[in-house]
Backbone as CSV, one residue per row, in Angstrom:
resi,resn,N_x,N_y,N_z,CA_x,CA_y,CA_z,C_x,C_y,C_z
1,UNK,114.230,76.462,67.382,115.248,76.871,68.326,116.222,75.710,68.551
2,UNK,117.657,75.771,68.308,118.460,75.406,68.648,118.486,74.883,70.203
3,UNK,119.053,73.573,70.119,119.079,72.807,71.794,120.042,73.494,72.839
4,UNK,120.093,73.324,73.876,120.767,74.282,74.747,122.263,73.264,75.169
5,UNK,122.072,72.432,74.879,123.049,71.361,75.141,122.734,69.868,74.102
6,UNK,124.066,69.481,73.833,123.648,67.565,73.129,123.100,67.075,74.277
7,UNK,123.227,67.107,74.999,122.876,65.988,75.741,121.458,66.595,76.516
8,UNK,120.312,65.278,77.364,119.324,65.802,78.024,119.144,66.800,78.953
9,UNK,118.152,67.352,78.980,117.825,69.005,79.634,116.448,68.669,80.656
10,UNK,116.731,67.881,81.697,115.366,67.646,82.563,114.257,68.595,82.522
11,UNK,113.543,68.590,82.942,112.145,69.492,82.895,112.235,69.824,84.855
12,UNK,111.839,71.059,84.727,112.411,72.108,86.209,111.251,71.424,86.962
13,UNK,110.412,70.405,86.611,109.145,70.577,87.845,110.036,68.628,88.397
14,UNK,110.818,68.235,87.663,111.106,66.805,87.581,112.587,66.456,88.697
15,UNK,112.758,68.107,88.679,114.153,68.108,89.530,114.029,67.944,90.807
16,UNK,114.937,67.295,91.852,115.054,67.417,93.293,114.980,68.482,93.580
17,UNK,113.932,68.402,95.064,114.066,70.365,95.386,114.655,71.012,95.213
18,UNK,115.842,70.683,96.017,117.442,71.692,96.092,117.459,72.273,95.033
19,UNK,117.666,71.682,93.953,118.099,71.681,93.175,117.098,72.938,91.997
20,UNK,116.090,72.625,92.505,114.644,73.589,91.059,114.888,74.480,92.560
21,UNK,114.773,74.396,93.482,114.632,75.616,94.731,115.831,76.484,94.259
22,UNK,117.343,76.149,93.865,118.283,77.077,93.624,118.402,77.605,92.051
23,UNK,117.766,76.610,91.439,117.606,77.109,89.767,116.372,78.121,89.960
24,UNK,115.292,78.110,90.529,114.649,79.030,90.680,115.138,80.654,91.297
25,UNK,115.845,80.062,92.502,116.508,81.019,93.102,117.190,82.429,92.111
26,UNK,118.167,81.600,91.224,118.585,82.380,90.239,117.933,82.747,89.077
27,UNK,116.651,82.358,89.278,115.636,82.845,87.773,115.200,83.882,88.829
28,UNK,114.881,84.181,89.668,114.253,85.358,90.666,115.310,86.004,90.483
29,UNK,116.402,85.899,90.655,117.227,87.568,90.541,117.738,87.776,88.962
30,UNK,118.147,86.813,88.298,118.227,87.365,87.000,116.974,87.595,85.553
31,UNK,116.340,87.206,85.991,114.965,86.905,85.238,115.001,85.885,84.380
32,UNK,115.654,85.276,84.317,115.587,84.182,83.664,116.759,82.369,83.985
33,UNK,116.634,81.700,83.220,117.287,80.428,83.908,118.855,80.300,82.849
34,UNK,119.662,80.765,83.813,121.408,80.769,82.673,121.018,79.106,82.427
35,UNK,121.579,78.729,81.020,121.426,77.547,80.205,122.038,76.720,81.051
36,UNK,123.223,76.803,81.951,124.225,76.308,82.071,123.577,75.284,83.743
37,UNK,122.644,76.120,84.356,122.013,75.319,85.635,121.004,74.121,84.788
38,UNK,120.312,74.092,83.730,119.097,73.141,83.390,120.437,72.233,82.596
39,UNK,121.498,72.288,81.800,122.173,71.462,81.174,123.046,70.582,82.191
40,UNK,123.491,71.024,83.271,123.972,70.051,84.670,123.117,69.299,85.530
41,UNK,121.604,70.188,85.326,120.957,69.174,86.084,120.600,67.765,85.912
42,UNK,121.139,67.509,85.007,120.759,66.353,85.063,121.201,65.088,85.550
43,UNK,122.344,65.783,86.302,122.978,64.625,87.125,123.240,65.521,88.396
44,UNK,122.214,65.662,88.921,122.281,65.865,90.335,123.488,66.617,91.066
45,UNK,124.387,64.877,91.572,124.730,65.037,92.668,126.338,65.739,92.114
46,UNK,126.603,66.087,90.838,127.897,66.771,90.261,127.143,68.039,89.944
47,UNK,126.179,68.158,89.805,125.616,69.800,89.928,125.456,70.453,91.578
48,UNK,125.110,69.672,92.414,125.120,69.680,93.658,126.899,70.617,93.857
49,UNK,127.743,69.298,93.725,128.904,69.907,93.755,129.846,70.560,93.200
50,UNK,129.586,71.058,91.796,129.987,72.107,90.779,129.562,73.194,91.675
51,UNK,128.447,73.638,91.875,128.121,75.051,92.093,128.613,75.303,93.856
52,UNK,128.106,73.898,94.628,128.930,74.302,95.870,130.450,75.095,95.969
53,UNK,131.559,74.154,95.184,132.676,74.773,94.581,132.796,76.445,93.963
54,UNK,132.202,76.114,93.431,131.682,77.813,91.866,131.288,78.578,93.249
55,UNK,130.062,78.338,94.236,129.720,79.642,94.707,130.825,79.925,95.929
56,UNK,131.460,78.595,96.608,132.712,78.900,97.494,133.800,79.952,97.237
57,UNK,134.197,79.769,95.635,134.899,80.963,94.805,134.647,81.982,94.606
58,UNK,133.576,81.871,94.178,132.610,83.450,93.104,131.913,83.899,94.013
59,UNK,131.612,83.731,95.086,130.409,84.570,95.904,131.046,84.973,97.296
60,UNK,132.731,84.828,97.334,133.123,85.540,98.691,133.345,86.740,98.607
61,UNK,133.102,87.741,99.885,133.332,89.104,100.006,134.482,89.184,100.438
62,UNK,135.139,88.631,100.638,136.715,89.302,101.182,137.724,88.687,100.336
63,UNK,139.065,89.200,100.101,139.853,89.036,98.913,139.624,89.875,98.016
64,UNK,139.957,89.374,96.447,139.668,89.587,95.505,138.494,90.193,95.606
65,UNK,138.259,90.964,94.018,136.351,91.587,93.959,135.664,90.992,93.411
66,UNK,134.664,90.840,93.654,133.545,89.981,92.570,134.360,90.338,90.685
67,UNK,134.631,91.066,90.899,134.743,91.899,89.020,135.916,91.424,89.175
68,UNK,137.065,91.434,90.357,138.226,90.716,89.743,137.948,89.038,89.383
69,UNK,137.299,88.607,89.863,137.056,87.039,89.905,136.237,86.887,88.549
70,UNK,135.366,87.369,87.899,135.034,87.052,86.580,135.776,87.853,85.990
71,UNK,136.789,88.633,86.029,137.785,88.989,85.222,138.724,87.628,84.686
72,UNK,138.709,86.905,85.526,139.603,85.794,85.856,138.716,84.922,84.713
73,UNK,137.808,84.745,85.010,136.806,83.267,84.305,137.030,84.412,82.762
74,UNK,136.289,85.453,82.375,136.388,85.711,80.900,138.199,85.630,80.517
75,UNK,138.906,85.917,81.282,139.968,86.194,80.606,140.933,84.025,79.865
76,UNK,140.253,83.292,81.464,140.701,81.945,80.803,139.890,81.067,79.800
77,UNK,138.567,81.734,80.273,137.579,81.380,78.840,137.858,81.828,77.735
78,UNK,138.291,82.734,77.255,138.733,82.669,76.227,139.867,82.338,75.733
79,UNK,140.901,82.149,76.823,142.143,81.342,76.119,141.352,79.533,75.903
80,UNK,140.056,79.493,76.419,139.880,77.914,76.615,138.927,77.798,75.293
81,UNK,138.434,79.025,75.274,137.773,79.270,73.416,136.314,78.389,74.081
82,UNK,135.794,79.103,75.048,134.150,78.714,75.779,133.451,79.994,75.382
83,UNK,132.788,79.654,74.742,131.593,80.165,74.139,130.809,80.659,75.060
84,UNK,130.188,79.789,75.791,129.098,80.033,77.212,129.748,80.764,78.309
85,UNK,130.793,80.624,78.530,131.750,81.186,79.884,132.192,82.514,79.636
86,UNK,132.634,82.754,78.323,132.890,83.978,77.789,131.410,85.143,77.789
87,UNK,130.936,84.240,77.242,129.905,84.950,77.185,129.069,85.561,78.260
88,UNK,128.528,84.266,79.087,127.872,84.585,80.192,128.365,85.087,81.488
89,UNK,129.747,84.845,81.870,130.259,85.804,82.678,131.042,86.940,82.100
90,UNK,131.016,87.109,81.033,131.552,88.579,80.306,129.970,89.457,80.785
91,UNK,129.082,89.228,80.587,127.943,89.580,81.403,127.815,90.000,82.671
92,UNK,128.219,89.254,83.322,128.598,89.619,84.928,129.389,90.569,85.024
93,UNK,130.709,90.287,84.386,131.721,91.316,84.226,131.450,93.078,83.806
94,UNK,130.662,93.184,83.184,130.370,94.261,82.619,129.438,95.180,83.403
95,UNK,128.516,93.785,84.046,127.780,94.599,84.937,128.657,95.079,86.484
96,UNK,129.393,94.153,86.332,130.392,94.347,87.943,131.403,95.691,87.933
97,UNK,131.747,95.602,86.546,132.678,96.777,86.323,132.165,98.314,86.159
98,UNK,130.826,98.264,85.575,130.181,99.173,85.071,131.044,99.807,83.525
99,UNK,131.399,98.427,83.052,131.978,99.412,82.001,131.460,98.387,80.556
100,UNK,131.022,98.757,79.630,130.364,97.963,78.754,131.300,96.975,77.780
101,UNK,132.238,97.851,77.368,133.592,97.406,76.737,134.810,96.126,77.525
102,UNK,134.544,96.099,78.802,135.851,95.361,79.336,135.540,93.609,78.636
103,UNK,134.390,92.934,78.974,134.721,91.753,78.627,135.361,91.628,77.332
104,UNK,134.782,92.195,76.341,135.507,91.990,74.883,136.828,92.075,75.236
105,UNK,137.279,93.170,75.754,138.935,93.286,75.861,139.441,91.913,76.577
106,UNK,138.593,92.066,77.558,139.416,91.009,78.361,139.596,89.148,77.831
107,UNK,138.718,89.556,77.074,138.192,87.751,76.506,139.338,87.583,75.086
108,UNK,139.360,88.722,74.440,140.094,88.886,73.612,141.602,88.677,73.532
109,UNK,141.975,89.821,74.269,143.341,89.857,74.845,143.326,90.948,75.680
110,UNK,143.824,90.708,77.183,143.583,91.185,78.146,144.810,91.928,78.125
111,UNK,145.904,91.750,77.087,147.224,92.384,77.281,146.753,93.593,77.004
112,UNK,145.777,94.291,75.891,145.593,95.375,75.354,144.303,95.943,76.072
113,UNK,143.767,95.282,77.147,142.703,95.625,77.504,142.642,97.245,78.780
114,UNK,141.769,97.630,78.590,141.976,98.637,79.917,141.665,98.216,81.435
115,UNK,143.128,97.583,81.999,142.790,97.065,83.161,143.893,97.694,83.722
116,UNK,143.801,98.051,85.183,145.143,98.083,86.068,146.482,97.255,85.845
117,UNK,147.547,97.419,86.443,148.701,96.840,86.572,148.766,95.849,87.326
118,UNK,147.759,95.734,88.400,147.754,94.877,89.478,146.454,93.723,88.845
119,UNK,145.426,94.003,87.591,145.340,93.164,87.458,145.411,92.513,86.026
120,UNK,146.363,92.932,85.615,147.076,92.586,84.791,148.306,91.509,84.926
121,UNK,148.640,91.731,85.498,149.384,90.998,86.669,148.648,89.411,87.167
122,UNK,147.584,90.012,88.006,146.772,88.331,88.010,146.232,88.253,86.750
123,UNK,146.067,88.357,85.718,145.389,87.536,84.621,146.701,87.021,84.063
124,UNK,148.061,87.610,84.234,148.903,87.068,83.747,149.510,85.480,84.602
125,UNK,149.035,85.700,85.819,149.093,84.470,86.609,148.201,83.522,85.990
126,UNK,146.759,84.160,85.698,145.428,82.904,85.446,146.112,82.484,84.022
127,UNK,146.144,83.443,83.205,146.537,82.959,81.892,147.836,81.373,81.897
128,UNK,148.808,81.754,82.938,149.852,80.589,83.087,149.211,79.235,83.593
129,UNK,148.736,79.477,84.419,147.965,78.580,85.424,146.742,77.897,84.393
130,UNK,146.598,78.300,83.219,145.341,78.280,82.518,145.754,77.458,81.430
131,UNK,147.499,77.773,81.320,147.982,77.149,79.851,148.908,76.218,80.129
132,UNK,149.927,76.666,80.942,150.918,76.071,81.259,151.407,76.095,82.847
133,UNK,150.262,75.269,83.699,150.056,75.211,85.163,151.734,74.818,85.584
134,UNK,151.565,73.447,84.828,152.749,72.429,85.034,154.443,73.486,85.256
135,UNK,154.182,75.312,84.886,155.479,75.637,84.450,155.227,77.051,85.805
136,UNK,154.121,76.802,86.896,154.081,77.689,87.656,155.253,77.692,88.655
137,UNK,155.703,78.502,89.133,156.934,78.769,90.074,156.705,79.549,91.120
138,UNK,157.678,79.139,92.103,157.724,79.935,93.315,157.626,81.465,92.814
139,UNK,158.615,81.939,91.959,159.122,83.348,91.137,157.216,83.786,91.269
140,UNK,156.446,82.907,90.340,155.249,83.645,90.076,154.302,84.020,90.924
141,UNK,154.509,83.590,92.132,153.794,83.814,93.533,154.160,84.741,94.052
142,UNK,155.821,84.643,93.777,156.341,86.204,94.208,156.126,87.266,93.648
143,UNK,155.767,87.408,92.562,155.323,88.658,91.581,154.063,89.402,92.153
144,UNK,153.169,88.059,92.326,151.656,88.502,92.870,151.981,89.355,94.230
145,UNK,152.838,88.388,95.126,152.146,89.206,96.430,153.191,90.441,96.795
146,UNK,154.025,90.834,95.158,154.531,91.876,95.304,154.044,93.031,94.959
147,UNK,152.766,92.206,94.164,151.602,93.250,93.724,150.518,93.688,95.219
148,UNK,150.923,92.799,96.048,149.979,92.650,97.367,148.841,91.666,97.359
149,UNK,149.399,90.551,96.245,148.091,90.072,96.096,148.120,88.825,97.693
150,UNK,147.154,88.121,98.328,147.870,87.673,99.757,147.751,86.186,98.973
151,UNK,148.700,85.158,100.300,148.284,83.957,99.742,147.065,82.934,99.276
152,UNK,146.039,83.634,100.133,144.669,83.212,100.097,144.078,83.610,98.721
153,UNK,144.470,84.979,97.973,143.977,85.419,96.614,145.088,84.975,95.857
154,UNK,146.390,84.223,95.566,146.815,83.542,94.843,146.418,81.759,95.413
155,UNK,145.653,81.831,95.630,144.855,80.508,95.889,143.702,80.415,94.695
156,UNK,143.172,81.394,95.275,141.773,81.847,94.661,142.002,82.282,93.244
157,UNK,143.186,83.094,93.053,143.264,83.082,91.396,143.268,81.519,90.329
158,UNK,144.202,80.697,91.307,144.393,79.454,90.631,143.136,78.865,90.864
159,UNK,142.969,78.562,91.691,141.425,78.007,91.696,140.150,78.320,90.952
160,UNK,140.204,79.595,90.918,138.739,80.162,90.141,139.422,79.575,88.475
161,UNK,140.834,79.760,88.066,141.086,79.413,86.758,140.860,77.910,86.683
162,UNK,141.421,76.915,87.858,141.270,75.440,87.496,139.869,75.213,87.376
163,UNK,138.609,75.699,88.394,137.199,75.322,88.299,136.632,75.806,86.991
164,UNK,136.934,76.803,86.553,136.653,77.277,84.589,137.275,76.367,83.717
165,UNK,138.027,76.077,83.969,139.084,75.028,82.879,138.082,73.689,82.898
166,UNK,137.667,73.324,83.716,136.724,72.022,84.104,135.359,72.576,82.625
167,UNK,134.895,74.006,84.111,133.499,74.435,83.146,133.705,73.981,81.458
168,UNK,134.531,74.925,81.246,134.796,75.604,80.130,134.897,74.374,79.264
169,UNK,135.314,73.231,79.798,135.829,71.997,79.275,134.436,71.360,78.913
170,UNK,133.616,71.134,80.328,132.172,70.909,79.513,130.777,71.187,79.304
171,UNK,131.171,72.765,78.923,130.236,73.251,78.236,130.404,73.159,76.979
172,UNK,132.551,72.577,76.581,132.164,72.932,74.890,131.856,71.681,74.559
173,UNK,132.201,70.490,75.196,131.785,69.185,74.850,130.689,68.877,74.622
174,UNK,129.472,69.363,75.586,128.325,69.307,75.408,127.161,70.460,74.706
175,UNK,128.315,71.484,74.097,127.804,72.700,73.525,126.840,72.797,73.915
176,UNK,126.626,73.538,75.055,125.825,74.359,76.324,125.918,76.057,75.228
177,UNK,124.577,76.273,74.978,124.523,77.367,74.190,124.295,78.786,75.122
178,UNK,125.534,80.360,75.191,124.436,81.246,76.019,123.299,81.402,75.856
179,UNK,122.680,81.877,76.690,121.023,82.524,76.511,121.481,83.784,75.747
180,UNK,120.200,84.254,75.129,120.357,85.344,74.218,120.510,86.804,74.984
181,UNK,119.811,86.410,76.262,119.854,87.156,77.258,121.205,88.045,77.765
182,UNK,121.734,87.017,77.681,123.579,87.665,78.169,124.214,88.244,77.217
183,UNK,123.899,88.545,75.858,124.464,89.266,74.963,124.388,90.477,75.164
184,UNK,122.859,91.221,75.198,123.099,92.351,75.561,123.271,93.362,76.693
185,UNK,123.336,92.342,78.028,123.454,92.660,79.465,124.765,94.013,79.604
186,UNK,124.358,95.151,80.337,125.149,96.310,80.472,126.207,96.481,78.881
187,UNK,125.711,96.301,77.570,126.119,96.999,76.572,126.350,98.279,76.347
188,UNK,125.260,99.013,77.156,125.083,100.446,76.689,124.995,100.992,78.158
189,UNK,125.898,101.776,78.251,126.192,102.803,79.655,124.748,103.479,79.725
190,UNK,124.477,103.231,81.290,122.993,103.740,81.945,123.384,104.903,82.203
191,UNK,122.913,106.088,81.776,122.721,107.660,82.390,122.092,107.843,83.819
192,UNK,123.108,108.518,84.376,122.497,108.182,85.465,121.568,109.758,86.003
């Protein structure tokens, strides 16, 4: 088996509580440990504050939807060409959306993808903000919150894209591999 990262992968019984207490945390609801918590642990106190950040973004209920916000991470992961980010929140995505097909579209090219107008619209913000921040404008703020998006979710769009741009940056440096797990997560529509 292929390493999950170049660099060292601590052993979960060796970690500071916090730290195996919240990597555990997330092996209890997903059944297993995303690659991406054991390849940061190993420096603590920037895993400490990666995910503080990550869950400040990704885990609020008001604003944006959970499914718009990893709409956001697959759609700049793949302009950032992240393997792990694409992958593993195209996972999330699919399950958030209930639709099996969207991450591909969206990771791909979100221009052709089946998404609304409104969020088409913010990926066209993340995508700028993702490529060419330096060329954002008043104009493009105005577009959003003519879509209704408020100032707090053109916060949060840029933000969830700058904290992926980081990820995305080093997971490929340290080629952080997905779990095999997230490949086939909500592939095939559940009958209900």
């Amino acid at each position: 088996m292929k390493a999950i990262s170049r660099f060292a992968v601590p052993e979960l019984d060796k970690l500071p509580d916090d730290i195996r207490e919240k990597i555990l945390a997330v092996q209890e609801k997903a059944g297993f440990i995303p690659n991406i918590f054991l390849a940061l642990a190993h420096r603590p106190d920037e895993f400490r504050a990666f995910f503080a950040y990550h869950d400040a973004l990704m885990e609020k209920s008001e604003g944006l939807s959970k499914a718009e916000r990893e709409m956001i991470v697959v759609a700049t992961s793949g302009l950032n060409q992240c393997i792990y980010c694409v992958v593993s929140h195209g996972a999330i995505l699919r399950i958030r959306e209930k639709n099996p097909e969207i991450s591909d579209q969206v990771s791909t090219n979100y221009l052709k993808a089946d998404i609304s107008h409104r969020q088409r619209v913010m990926l066209d913000f993340a995508s700028k903000v993702c490529d060419f921040s330096h060329e954002v404008e008043d104009e493009d703020l105005e577009n959003l919150k003519q879509e209704g998006f408020t100032e707090d979710e053109i916060w949060d769009i840029g933000a969830i894209t700058g904290l992926f741009a980081l990820s995305n940056r080093i997971a490929n440096m340290a080629a952080i591999r997905p779990n095999p797990e997230f490949y086939g997560m909500s592939r095939i529509e559940q009958e209900e």
